[in-house]
N, C-alpha and C positions, 0 to 999 in steps of 0.2 A: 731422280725419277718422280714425275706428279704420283700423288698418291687422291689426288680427286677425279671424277670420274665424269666428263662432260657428255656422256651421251652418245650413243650409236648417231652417225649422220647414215645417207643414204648409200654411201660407197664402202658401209662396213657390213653390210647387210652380203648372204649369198643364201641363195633358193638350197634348201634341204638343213641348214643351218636349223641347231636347237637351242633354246634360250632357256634357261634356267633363271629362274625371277628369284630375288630374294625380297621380302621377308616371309617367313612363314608367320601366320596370322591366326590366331585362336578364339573365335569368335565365342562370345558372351552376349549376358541378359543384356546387358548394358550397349549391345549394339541394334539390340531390339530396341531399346527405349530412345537412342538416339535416333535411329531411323524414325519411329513415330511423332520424335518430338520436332522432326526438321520437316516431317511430311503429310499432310490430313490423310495419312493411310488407314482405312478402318476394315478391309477386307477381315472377318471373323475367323478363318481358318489361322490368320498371320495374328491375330489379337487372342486368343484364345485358349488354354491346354484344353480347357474342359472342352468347349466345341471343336479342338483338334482331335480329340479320344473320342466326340461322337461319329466325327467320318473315317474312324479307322484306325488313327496314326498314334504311335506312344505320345508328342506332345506337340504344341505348336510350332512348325520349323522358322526359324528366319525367313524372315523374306524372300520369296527369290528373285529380286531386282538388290536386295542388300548382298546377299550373298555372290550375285554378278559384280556387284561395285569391287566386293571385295578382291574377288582375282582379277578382275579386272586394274585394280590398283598396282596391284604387283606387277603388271606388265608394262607401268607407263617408263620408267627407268631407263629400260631395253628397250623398248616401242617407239615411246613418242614423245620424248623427252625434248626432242629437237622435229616435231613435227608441225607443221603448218594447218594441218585440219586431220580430224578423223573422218573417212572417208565412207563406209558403210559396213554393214555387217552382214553376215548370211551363217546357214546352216547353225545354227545356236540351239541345243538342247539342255534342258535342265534333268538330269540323268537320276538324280535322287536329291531328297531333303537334306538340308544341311540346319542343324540342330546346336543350341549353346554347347559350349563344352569341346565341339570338332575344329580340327588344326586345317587350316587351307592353306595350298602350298599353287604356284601357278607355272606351267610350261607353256613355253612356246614352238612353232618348226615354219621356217620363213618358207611359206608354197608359191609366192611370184613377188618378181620385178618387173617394173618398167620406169625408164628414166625420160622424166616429160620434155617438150622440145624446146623448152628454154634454157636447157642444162643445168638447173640450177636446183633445182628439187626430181624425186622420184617418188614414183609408188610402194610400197610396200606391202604384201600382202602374209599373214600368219594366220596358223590355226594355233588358238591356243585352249590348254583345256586347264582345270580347277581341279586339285586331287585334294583326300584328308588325307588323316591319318592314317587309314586303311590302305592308303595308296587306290582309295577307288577313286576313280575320275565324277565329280557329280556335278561338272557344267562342262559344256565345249562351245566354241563359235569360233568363225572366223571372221577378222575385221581388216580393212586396208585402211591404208592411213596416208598422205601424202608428207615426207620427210624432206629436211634441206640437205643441198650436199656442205659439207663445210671444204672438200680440195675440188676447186671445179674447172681443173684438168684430169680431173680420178678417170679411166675412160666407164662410157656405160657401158651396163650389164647386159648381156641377153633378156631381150623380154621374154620373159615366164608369165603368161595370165594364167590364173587357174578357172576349171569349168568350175563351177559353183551352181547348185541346184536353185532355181529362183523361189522355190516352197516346198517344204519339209511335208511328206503325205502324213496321214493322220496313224500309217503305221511304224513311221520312225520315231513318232511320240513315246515317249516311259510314261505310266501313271507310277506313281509311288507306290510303292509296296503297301498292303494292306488298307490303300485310300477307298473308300465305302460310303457310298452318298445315297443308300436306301433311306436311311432312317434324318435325311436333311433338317437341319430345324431353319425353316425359310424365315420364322418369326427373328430368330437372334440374330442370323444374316442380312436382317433389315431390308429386303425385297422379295416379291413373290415369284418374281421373273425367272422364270427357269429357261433349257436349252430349248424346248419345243416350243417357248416362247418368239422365238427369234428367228426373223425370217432373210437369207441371203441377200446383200442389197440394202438391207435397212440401215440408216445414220440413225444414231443419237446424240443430242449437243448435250456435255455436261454440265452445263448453264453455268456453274462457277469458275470464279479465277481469285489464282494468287500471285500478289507482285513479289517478283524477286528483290531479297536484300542481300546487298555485299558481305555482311558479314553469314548469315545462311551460309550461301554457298560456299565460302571459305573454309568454313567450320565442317561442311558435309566433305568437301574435296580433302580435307585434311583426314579426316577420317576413314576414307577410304584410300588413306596414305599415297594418293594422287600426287605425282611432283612434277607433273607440267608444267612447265615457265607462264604457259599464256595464262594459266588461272590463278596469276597473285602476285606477278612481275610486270607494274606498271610502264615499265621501261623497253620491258617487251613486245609490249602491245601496247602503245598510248593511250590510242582511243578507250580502251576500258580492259577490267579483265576480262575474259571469255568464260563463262560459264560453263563448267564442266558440263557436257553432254550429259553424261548419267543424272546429273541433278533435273536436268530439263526431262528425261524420262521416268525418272519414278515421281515428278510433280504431276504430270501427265495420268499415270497409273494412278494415282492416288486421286484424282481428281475426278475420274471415269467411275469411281466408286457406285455415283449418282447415274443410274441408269445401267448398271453392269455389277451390282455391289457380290451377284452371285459366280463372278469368272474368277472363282478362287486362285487359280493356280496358272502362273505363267509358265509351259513346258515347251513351245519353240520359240524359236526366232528364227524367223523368215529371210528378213531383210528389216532394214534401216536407212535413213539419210540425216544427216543433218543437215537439213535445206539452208537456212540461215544461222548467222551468229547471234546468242542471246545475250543481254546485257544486263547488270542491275539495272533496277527501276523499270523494267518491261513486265508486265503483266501475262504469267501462262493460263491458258486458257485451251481447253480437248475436245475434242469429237471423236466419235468410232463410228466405224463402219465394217459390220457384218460379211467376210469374203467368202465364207465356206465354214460347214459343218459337216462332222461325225460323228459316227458313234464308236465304240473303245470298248474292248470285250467286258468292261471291270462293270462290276453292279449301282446302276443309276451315272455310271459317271459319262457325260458328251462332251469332246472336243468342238471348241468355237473360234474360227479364224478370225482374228480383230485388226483391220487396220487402226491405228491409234495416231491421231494428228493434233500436236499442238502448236499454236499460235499464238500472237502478238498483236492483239484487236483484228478486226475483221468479222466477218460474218461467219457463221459458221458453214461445215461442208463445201469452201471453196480452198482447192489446195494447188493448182495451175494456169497457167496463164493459156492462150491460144497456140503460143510457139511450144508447150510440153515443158516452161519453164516455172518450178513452182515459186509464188509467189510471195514479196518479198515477207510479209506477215508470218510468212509459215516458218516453225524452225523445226517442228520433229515431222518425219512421215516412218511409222511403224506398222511392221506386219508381224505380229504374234496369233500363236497356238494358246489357248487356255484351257480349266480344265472346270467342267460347269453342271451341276446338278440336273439331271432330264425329269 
């Protein structure tokens, strides 16, 4: 009997199916310091107890792009172990802070199939959500993902697409419990720019970039105990390793700092693509762009819809071509919910 575990392909997967990830994962200081030292993250709510205790909160939470990675890791095993690309994301909430010291644990429940017409790979679609210790859920999303089959005479599955809402209103957003932006200190957040500042439609280029090194990303994928073949199995992917997705977004996040250093708190996701594959030695480089604003009953606090786009040289604010094909420079296109001082 193998006692090694080579990965769901796409003909072990069935719509209603629940996945239970293992490991449980206990996040510490020490995943705060890795995250800032792999990432120019400087947002002050994520840097800070003492400016965490001024907007409300007992202390500075994790990141919430670290604490994505994090269940998000636990599900590559089950997910995408044997998958060809991560295909996009939708409906994603950040439901509460997640704090040093709290145990995250991740589930899955497969909501569609469809087997593509060369037989040979399928879609896969899951909601998965991030619970503690409390057994409270404090992230959910759903991502598809494109899987190989390994029997391909397995027959195909009924296509299941699931509806998926294409943007989160600004009333399925959580503000964190006792989050309080009356008394802002814009001085130690290092920008003045508040939400009334920001007008629907408006770009900003984050003027800098940082080039990818192989061992970075290595080092971040391991850490958020990532075990996908294509990010560190040369033999799997010749041409290079693949860059873990999530590292190419919180480079991006982290990089947007510079003209947004006040969009404290990532609480939706919209949507996702990863347009292109990123490689060491490619240079990321951001823009946002402004899609919509709200306001949020909690005292001083406005939700800011951001598309978030990084690229691989180019100019900025160009992300398609004329056939609606984005272009090849581009690797992330993101649509996030934030949460920003009025």
């Amino acid at each position: 009997m193998a006692k090694t575990n080579p990965g769901r392909f796409f003909e072990d997967y069935a719509v209603g199916q629940v996945l239970h990830h293992p490991v449980p994962r206990t996040v510490t200081n020490g995943e705060r310091a890795l995250y800032h030292a792999l990432y120019p993250s400087r947002h002050a709510l994520y840097s800070s107890d003492e400016f965490a205790r001024s907007c409300g909160l007992p202390q500075s939470p994790v990141d919430d792009l670290a604490a994505f990675h994090v269940v998000f890791g636990k599900t590559v095993p089950d997910v995408s172990l044997n998958a060809v690309a991560n295909l996009g994301y939708a409906e994603g909430r950040w439901l509460g802070p997640v704090h040093p010291g709290d145990t995250l644990r991740s589930e899955s429940e497969v909501i569609g199939l469809k087997q593509n017409s060369n037989g040979k790979t399928g879609v896969v679609w899951v909601r998965t959500k991030g619970l503690n210790q409390r057994e409270e859920v404090v992230i959910e999303y759903v991502r598809w993902v494109m899987v190989r089959k390994s029997n391909l005479d397995a027959p195909a599955p009924e296509t299941v697409i699931p509806e998926l809402n294409k943007a989160l209103s600004a009333q399925d957003l959580v503000v964190p419990k006792g989050l309080d932006f009356s008394n802002y200190n814009f001085l130690q957040a290092g920008e003045t720019h508040r939400w009334g500042d920001y007008a629907i439609g408006e770009t900003i280029d984050h003027v800098a970039g940082v080039t990818v090194e192989e061992a970075e990303h290595m080092l971040a994928t391991r850490l958020w105990q990532n075990t996908a073949k294509v990010h560190f199995d040369l033999t799997f992917r010749p041409e290079g390793r693949l860059i873990y997705g999530g590292h190419v977004i919180s480079m991006a996040r982290a990089l947007s700092y510079n003209g947004l250093a006040n969009a404290q708190m990532i609480v939706g996701l919209n949507g996702g693509a990863h347009a292109n594959p990123c490689f060491a030695g490619q240079t990321i480089k951001a823009w946002s762009e402004v899609l919509d604003k709200a306001d949020t009953d909690v005292p001083g606090v406005g939700a800011i819809r951001l598309r978030l786009v990084a690229n691989n040289g180019g100019a900025p604010f160009e992300l398609k071509s004329e056939d609606g094909r984005y272009l090849p420079q581009v690797l992330l296109d993101l649509d996030v919910w934030a949460l920003m001082p009025k």
